[in-house]
N, C-alpha and C positions, 0 to 999 in steps of 0.2 A: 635309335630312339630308346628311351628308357620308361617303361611301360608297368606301373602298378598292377600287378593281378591281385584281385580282390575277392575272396568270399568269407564269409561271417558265419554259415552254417556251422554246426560241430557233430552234425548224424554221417552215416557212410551211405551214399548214391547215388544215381547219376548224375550230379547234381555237382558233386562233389568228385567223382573221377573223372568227367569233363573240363573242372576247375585245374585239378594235377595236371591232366595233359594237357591243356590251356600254356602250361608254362614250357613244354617242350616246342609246342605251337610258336610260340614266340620267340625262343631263342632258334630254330629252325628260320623263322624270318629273319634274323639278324639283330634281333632287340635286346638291350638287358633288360631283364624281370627282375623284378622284386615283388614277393609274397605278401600280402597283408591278409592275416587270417587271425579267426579268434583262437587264443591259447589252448585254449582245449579241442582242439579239434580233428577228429578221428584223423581226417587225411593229412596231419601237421609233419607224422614220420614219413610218408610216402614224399612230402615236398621237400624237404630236406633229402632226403636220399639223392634229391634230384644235385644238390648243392645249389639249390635257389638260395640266395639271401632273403632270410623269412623275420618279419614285422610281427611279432605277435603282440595281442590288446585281446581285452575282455569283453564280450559286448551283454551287456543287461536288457537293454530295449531298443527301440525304432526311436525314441522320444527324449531321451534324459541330455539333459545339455554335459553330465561328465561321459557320456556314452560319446556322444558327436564329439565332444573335443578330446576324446582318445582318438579316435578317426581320424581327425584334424593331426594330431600333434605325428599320428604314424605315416601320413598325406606328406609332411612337410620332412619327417624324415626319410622317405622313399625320393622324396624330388621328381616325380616322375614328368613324363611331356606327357601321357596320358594314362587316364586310368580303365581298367575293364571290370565291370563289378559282373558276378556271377549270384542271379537269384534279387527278388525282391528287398530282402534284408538288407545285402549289402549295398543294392541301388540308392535306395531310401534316404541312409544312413551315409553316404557317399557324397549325394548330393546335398545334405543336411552340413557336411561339412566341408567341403572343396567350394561352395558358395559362389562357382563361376570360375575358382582361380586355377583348375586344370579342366582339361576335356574329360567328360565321363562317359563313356562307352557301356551300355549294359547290353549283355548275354542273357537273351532270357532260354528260361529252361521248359518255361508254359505258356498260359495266355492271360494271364495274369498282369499287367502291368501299368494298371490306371493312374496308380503313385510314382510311376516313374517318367512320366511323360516327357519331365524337362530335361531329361539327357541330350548329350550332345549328339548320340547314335546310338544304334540296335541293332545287336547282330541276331539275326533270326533264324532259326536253324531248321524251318520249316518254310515251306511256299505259301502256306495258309496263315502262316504268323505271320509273315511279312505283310499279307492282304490285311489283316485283323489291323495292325499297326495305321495302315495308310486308314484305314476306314476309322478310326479312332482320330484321327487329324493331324499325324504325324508326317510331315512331309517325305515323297518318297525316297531323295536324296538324301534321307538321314537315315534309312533302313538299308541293311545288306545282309543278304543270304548266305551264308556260308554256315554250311551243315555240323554235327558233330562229328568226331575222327577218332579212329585208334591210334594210339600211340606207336604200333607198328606192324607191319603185316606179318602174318601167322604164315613157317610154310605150308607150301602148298602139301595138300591131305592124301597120304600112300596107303593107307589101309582100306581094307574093304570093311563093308561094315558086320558090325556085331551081331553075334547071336545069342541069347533073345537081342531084337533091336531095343537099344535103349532111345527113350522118349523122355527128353528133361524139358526143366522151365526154371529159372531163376529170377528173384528182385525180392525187396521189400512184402512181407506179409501184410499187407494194407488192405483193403477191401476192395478199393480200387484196382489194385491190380488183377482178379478174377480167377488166382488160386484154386476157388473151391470148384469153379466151372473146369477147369485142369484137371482136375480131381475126378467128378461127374462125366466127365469125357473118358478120363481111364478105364474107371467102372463100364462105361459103354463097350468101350472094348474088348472089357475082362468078360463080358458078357455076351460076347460075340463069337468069344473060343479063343483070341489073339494071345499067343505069346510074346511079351514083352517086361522088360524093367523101366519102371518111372524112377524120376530123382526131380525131386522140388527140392532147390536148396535155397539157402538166405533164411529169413527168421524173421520174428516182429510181430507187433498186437494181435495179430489176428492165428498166432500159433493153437492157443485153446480149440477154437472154433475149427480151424483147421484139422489138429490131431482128432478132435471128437467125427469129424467127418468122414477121415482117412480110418476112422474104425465102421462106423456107419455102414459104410461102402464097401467094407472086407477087403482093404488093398495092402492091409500090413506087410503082406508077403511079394508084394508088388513093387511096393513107393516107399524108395530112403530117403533119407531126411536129414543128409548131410553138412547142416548149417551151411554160414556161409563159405565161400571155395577161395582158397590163397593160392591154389595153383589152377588157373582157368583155362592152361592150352588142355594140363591131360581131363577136365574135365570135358572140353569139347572135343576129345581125340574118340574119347569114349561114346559120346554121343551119337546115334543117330537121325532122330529128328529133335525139333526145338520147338517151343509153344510159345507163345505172345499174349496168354488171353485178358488184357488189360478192358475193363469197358473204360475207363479213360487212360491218356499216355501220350506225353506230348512229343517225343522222340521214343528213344529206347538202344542204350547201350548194348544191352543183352543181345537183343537183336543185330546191334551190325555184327559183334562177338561171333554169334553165328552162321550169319553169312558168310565172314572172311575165311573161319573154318571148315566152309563147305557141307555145312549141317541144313539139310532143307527145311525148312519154316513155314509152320502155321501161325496167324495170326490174326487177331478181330480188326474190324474195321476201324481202330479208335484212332483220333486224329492224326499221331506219327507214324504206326506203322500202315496204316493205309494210305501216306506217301511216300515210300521208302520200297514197300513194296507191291513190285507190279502180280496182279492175279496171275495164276497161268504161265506165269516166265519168269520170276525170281521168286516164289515163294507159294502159297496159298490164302488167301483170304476170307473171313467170315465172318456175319453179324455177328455184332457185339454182345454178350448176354446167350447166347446160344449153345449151350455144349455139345448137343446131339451133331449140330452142323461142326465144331470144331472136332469130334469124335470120328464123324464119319469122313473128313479129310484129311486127319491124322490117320487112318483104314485106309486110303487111296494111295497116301503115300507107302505106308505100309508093305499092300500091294504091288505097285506097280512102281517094281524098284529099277527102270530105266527115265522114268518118265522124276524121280524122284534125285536120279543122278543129275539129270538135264536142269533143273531148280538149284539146287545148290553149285553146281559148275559156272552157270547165272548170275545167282548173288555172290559169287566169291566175286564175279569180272568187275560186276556194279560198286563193289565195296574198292577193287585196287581203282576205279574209274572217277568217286564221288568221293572217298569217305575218309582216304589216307591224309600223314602232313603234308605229302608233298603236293596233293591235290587242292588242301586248303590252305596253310600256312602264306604262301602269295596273297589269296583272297583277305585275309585277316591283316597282313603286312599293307593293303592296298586299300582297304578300311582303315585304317588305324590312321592311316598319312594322311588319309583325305580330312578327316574328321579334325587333326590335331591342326591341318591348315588352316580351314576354314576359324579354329578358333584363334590363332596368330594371327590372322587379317581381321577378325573383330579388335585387336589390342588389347586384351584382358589380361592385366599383369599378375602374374602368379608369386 
């Protein structure tokens, strides 16, 4: 089957490294891929690396009829039996100009998806999307679960851990993600007597606010600030515990990143990592908004470095059991068949 991969973003995250390994996903099932992405777009040299044959078009807006029939005209040169859009944007814009004449498959990445309703299926990478979907009026047999995935598993982890422990956190500077709470939890620590090193890496809007906080709080001497990371094994080799503290988050790459590393995890209860991770036996949990409560389980871990091993030993098992290709690429292969059937027995000439 010859399968359009589609996303239209041009920022770098997970959003957009789920898109990348979307195409190894697929050629692992046995499909040809072809790229369609906008020409500027950070992840354009990672897909090429891949030797995907890659469509590039410009995209301007959700609206303009020379935007849809660039769409249209890179639709007709991919030829695909179906298409998978990644993100709102590209659903939108997808369906705007395939107008019936391929299957559109969209991935979503949130909960967001009221403009995209008339797709032909939905991969939903969460239990709770999938529910959200059906309750929206989306019939059940056009939704399927199939989670996001590393592109490959890390080996397995031979070091003991560091001294001082390091305690990182990585993603977008956004406010949503709960950095500064990251931050306010350190300080808790730092104020406890704990020896440790922090590292928040990645970058974004909310840097000012950030740096002025990371002074506030007297953690200079604590927390680097290593932009974003191009080499992520030794960054999680490094690691000893990893923070999540998103008040919202509809997955979280970072997160499986350090499970499969064997780096034990704290995280808030925000919609994706509060089902990814179980309390108490692959990771830790904690209201969302609360740094005192994420402070004082990043301390537990800390402490009690048997019970600390037993967690990440956990989510390393969860991540080779759920999260690999080999785990999903069937499930995506087995979506993709059913969905491009069903639209060959409607007769829709493409």
């Amino acid at each position: 089957m010859r399968v359009a991969n589609v996303m239209l973003g041009r920022g770098r995250g997970g959003l957009e490294e789920s898109f990348v390994v979307y195409h190894l996903a697929l050629r692992a099932g046995g499909h040809e891929v072809v790229s369609l992405l906008d020409g500027r777009a950070a992840v354009r040299p990672d897909v090429e690396a891949l030797g995907v044959p890659v469509l590039a078009t410009r995209i301007w807006s959700h609206w303009d009829p020379w935007t849809v029939w660039q769409v249209l005209r890179r639709l007709r040169q991919a030829r695909p039996d179906v298409v998978v859009c990644h993100g709102n944007r590209a659903g939108r814009l997808v369906l705007r100009a395939a107008r019936g004449r391929w299957p559109v498959v969209a991935r979503l990445p949130n909960y967001r998806f009221r403009r995209i309703l008339r797709c032909d299926g939905f991969i939903a990478i969460l239990p709770d999307q999938r529910d959200a979907l059906i309750r929206a009026g989306v019939e059940a047999a056009r939704v399927f679960h199939i989670p996001s995935m590393l592109p490959e598993l890390p080996a397995a982890r031979r070091t003991g851990p560091t001294a001082p422990p390091v305690i990182v956190a990585m993603g977008r500077w956004v406010s949503i993600k709960g950095f500064d709470l990251f931050l306010r939890a350190l300080a808790w620590l730092k104020a406890r007597g704990h020896l440790f090193r922090g590292v928040l890496a990645g970058d974004g809007p909310e840097r000012p606010r950030l740096l002025q906080l990371l002074n506030t709080l007297q953690l200079q001497e604590q927390v680097e600030l290593p932009g974003w990371i191009t080499d992520r094994t030794a960054f999680w080799r490094r690691a000893t515990l990893a923070c999540v503290p998103s008040w919202t988050e509809a997955f979280s790459r970072v997160l499986l990143e350090a499970m499969a590393h064997e780096v034990a995890v704290v995280v808030t209860d925000s919609e994706g990592p509060r089902q990814i991770v179980e309390h108490e036996r692959t990771g830790l949990v904690v209201p969302r908004g609360d740094w005192q409560a994420m402070g004082q389980a990043l301390e537990r871990l800390l402490l009690e470095g048997c019970f600390r091993s037993s967690l990440a030993a956990a989510a390393r098992r969860k991540v080779e059991q759920c999260y690999t290709l080999e785990a999903t690429a069937p499930q995506l292969s087995a979506a993709l068949e059913t969905v491009r059937a069903r639209h060959l027995a409607r007769g829709i000439p493409q």
